[in-house]
Every structure is written in structure tokens, then in C-alpha cells.
C-alpha positions in Angstrom: -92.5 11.0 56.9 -89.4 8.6 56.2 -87.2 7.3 59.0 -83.8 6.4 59.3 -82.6 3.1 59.0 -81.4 0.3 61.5 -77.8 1.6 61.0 -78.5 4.7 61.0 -78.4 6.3 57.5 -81.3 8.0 56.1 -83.8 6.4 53.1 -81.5 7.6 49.9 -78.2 7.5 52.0 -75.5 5.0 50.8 -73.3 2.7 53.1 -69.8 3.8 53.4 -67.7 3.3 50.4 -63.8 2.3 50.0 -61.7 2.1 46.8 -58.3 1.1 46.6 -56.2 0.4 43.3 -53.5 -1.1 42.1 -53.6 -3.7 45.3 -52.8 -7.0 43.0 -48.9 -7.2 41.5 -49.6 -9.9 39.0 -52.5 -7.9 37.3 -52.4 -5.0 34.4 -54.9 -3.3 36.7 -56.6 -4.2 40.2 -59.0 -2.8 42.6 -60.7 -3.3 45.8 -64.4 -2.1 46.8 -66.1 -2.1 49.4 -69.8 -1.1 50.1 -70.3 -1.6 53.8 -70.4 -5.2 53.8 -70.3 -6.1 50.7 -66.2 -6.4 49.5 -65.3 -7.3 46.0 -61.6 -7.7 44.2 -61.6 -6.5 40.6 -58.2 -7.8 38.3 -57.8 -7.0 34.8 -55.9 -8.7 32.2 -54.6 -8.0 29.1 -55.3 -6.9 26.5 -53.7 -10.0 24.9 -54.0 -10.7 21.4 -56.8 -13.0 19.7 -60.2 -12.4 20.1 -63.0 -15.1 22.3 -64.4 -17.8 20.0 -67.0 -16.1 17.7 -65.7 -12.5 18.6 -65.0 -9.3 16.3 -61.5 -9.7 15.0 -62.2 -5.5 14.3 -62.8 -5.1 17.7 -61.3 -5.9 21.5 -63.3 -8.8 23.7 -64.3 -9.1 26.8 -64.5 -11.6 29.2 -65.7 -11.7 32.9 -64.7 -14.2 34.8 -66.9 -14.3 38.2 -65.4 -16.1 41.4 -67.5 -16.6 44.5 -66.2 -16.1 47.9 -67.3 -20.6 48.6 -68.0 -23.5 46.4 -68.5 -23.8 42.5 -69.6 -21.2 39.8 -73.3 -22.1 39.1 -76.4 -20.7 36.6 -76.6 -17.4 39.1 -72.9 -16.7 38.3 -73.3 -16.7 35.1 -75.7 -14.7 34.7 -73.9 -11.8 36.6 -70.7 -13.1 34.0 -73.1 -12.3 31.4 -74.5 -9.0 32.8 -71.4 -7.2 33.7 -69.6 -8.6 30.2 -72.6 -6.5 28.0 -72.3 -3.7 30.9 -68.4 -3.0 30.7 -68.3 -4.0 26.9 -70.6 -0.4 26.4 -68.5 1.8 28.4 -64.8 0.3 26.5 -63.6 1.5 23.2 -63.3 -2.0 21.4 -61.7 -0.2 18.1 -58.9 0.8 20.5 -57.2 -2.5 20.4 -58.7 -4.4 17.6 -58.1 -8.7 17.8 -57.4 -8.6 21.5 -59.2 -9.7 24.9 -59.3 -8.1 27.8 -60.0 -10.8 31.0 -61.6 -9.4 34.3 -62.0 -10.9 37.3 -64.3 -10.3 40.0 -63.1 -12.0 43.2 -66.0 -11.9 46.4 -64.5 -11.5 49.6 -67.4 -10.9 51.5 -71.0 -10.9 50.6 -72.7 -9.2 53.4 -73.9 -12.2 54.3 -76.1 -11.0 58.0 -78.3 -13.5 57.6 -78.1 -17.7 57.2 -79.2 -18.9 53.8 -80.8 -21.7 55.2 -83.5 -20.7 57.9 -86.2 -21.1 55.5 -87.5 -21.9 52.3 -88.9 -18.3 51.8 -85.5 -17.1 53.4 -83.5 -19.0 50.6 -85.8 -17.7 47.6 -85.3 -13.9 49.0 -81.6 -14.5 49.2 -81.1 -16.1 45.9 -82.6 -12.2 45.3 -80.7 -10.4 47.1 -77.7 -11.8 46.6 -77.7 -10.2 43.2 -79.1 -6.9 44.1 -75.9 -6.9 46.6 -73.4 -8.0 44.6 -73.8 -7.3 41.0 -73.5 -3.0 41.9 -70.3 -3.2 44.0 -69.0 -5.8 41.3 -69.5 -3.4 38.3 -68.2 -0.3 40.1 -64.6 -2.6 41.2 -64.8 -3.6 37.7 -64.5 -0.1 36.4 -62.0 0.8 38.9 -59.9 -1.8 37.6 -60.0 -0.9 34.0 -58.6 2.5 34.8 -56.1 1.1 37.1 -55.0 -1.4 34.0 -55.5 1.7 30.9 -57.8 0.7 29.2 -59.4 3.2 26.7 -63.1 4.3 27.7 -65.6 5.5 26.5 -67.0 6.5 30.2 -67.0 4.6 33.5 -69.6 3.0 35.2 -71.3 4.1 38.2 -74.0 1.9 39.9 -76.2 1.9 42.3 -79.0 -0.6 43.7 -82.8 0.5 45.0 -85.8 -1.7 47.1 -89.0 -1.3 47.0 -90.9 -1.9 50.4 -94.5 -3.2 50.5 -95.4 0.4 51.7 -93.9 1.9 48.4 -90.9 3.3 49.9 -87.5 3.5 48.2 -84.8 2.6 50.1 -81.3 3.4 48.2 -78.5 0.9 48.8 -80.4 -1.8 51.0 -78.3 -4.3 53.0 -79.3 -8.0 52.6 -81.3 -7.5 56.0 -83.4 -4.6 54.7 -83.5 -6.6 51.3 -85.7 -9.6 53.4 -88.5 -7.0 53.8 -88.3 -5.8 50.1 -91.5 -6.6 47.2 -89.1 -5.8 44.5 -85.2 -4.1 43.8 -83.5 -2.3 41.2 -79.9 -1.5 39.8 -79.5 1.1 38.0 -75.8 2.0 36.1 -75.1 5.4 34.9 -72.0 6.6 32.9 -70.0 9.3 34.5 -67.7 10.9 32.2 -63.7 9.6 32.0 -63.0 13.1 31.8 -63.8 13.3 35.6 -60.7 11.1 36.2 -58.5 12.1 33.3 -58.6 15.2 32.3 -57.9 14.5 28.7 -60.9 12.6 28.0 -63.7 13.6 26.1 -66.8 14.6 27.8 -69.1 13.6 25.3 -69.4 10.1 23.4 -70.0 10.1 19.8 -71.5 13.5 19.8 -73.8 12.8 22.9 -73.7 14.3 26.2 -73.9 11.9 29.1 -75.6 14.0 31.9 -78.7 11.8 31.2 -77.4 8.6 30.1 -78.5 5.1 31.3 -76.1 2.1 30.8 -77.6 -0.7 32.5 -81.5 -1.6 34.2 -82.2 -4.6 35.9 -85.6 -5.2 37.9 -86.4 -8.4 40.1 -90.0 -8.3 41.5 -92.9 -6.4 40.9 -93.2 -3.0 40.7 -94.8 -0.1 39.4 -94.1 2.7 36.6 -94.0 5.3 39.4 -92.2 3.1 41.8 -89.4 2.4 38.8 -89.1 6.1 37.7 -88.6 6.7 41.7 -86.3 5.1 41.7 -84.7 6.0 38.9 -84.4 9.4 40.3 -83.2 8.2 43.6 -80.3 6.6 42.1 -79.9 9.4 39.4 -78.9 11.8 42.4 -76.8 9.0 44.3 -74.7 8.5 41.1 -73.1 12.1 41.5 -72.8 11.4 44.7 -70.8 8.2 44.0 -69.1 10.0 40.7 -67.7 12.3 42.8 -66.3 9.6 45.3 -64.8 7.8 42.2 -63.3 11.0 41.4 -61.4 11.2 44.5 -60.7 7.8 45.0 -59.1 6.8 41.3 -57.1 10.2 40.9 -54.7 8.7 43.6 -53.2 5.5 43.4 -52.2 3.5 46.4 -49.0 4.1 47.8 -46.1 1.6 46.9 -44.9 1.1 49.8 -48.7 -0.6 50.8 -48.5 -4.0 51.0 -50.2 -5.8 48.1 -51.4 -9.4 47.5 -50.5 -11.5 44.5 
């Protein structure tokens, strides 16, 4: 029989979300997302014209630009850069605005950060893990925020969600990085939801396909099984209505303007 957590939510239960857009004047589009802990700003830019170097001058760029909340941008930054540039690039329509680049940047302002990085070695491998797991989810979902804050044509937006795996075999949805300690291996998973949801005159299907059963993005750290992946597959299947519906709600309202916003 599964338990409830230390804070309280049960095993496929999310932490509390918050979206806010349009909180950043100088941007074409903005947003701010929070998942419990774990607070991210999203800021888009452009499109401007010219492509990156080696880029489709038939098609739009994009470029991720990843800022941590202290010190310098290192191989682990990049990596997320990388992963969220393929991610967002699948769920844009780059024949939109052809010989352009879009920038986005994904400020951290707080990365659940419970536990000290340095009590151990084995501590400082499992956070180096979880770190990602925490981040990379919340980062992708302010990102999409933010393109429909800026708009930018899409194909869908991007929901994600993050699973671990405990030695027992459990699946615990949306871990916090003090769960994530006592984790064998995580997951996150990104589904589309359809732009349709948010703008009504969007298409619900892409290219002929329906995307009730789509998968954009699958990342796994650690060992795990077939059965372990595919249950967690379905664990974050169901969450993503959840959290479609909650970017439904959130994104069909803009912040007020007389809310105080940051430059």
C-alpha cells in the first residue's frame, strides 16, 4: 500500500504549481514558474533576423541561453542548453519566420536547494542528479509559457513532468531534491498538449497527427527497468492533463498591468 509523502502529497501528486506571464518589460514574452521549490524565469527574444552560425536560412533558430541562480555556466549547463534547444525547437513552427532567431532565457531563482551540496561525496554525485531532474522540467514548462507570452507560432506546447524510482520500485511523481537522495534512478518525461487548449484557433492536430499520445522528450539517469520506465510513463501520462489543464488556466489570463514587473 503506498504512503503519503513527508509533505504531505500522495505518490503521483505534484507540488503546487504557479504561472505568471508577462512579468519582464524588456522581453517579447516572459514567464515565471514555480514548482514548490523549484522557481525559474523564462524571457524570450526576438525573432530577430539572421539565423545562428550553421543554421537553416529556410527556417527560424533557436537559442537557449541557461543562467544559474550562482557562479559560472559549466558542462551541466550546457547540457540542459542543449536539451531544452532540441525540446522547444519540435514544438515551434520554424517555416513561420524563416532567417530569424528566437533567444530564450532561463533565469534560476531558486533551485530547491534543502540540502547542502557538500556533506559528502555520495551527497555531491546524487545532487549533480538531481539537480537536473529538478530543474530541467520546471525550465521547459517556463520556457513554453514564455513563447506564448512573446507569439510565437506553435506547433503544440510542452508539458513536462519528472518521475524517481525508489530501491523498492515505487514511483514517486514530482520528487523534491530530498526524496531525490533516496532515488536508484529518475525520469522526465515531456508531452505535447495541444495550442488549441490556449488559443482557440489552433489546430488540434500537427501535420495530420493527433497528439493525445504523443511523446516529445525522454530522458533517464540511473538504472531502471522496462516496467519501471513504462510506469512511469503512465504516471506522468495522467499528470500531464493534470498540468495541461493548469496551463490552460494559467496562460488564458495575462497578469494584470498594474502588477509590478521587473526589468
Amino acid at each position: 500500500m503506498e504512503v503519503d509523502r513527508v509533505d504531505g502529497r500522495t505518490p503521483n501528486q505534484l507540488r503546487p504549481l504557479t504561472c505568471s506571464r508577462n512579468v519582464l518589460n524588456r522581453a517579447h514574452g516572459s514567464a515565471r514558474w514555480s514548482q514548490g521549490d523549484t522557481i525559474l524565469l523564462a524571457a524570450v527574444y526576438g525573432p530577430k533576423a539572421g539565423t545562428r552560425k550553421n543554421g537553416n536560412p529556410e527556417k527560424a533558430s533557436i537559442e537557449v541561453i541557461w543562467k544559474p541562480k550562482t557562479g559560472q555556466i559549466g558542462k551541466e549547463e550546457k547540457e540542459y542548453e542543449m536539451i531544452l534547444e532540441r525540446t522547444l525547437q519540435s514544438i515551434c513552427l520554424l517555416t513561420v519566420n524563416p532567417n530569424t532567431t528566437t533567444s530564450i532565457i532561463l533565469q534560476v531563482v531558486n533551485d530547491d536547494g534543502a540540502v547542502s551540496f557538500l556533506e559528502n561525496y555520495v551527497m555531491f554525485k546524487m545532487a549533480y542528479l538531481t539537480k537536473k531532474v529538478q530543474l530541467l522540467p520546471s525550465a521547459i514548462n517556463a520556457a513554453s509559457a514564455a513563447l506564448v507570452d512573446a507569439g510565437i507560432p506553435l506547433k503544440h506546447l510542452a508539458v513536462a513532468i519528472s518521475c524517481g524510482l525508489e530501491e523498492s520500485g515505487s514511483v514517486l511523481l514530482d520528487p523534491t531534491k530530498l526524496e531525490e537522495q533516496k532515488m536508484k534512478a529518475f525520469a522526465y518525461l515531456v508531452f505535447p498538449n495541444s495550442v488549441a487548449s490556449i488559443l482557440p484557433e489552433a489546430s488540434l492536430q500537427v501535420e495530420g497527427e493527433l497528439l493525445e499520445h504523443g511523446m516529445i522528450t525522454s530522458v533517464t539517469h540511473g538504472v531502471m527497468s522496462v516496467d519501471s520506465y513504462l510506469h512511469c510513463l503512465e504516471r506522468g501520462r495522467s499528470a500531464s492533463a493534470k498540468m495541461s489543464d493548469f496551463l490552460r488556466r494559467s496562460l488564458q489570463s495575462r497578469v494584470p498591468n498594474d502588477l509590478p514587473k521587473t526589468g
